[in-house]
C-alpha positions as CSV (number, residue, x, y, z in Angstrom):
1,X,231.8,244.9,42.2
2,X,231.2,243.6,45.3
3,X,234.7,244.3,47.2
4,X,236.2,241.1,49.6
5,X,239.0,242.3,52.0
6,X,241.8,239.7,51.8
7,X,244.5,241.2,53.5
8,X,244.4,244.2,56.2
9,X,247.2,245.5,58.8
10,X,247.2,249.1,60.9
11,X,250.6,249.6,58.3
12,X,250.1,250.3,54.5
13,X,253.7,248.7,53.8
14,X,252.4,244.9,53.6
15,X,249.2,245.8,51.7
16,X,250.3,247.9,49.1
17,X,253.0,245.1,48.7
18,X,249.9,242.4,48.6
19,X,248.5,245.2,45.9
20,X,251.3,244.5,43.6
21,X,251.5,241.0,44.0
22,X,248.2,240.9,42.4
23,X,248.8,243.7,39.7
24,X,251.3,241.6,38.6
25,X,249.2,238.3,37.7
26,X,246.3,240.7,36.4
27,X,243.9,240.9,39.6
28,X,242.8,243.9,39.8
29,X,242.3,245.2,43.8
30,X,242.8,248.3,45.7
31,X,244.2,249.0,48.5
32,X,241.8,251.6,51.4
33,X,242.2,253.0,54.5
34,X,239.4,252.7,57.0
35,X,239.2,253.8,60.6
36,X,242.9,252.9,61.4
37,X,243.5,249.9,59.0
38,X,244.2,249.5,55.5
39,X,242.6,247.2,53.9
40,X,243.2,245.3,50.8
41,X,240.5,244.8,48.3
42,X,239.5,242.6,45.2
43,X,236.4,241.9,43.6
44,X,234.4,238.8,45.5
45,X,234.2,237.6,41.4
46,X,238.4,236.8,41.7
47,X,239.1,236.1,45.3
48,X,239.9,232.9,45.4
49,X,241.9,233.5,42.7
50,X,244.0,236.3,44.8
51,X,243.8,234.9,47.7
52,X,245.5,231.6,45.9
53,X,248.1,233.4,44.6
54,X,248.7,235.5,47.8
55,X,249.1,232.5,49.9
56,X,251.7,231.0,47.4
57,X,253.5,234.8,47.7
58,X,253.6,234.1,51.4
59,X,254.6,231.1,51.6
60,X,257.8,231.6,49.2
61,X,258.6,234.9,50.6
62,X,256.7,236.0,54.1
63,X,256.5,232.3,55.7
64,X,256.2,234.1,59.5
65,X,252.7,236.6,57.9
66,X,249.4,234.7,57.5
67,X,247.0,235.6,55.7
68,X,242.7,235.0,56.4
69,X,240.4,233.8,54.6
70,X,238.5,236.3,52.6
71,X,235.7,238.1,54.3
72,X,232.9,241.0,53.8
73,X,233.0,244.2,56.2
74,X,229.9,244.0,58.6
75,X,227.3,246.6,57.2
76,X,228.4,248.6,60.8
77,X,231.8,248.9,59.4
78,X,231.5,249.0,55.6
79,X,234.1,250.5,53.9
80,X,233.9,253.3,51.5
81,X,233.8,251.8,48.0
């Protein structure tokens, strides 16, 4: 598994909240804390799938959040896997 970080925020609230928007279609992901910032997770193999369906969450739910594309942690900064 090669983890993607779709979402991350200095509060847990909104990314354990992303967590089980995923859960519930069947992505699996995690959700890590990293030098100050949590950070959600999924496999590189399903993130535009996730990242898809997190963008319709937000945009039905959370219009005022936005959410980046998906991108991997600079080997400086990798986070614990």
């Amino acid at each position: 598994m090669e983890p993607i970080a779709l979402f991350h925020s200095p509060q847990r609230q909104r990314c354990f909240e992303f967590n089980l928007v995923l859960q519930a279609v069947n992505i699996e992901s995690e959700v890590v804390f990293h030098e100050g910032r949590y950070y959600l997770l999924v496999d590189e193999t399903t993130a535009e799938q996730a990242y898809s369906q997190l963008r319709h969450y937000v945009e039905e739910n959370l219009s005022l959040i936005h959410i980046s594309e998906p991108t991997r942690p600079t080997r400086a900064s990798r986070m614990p896997s």
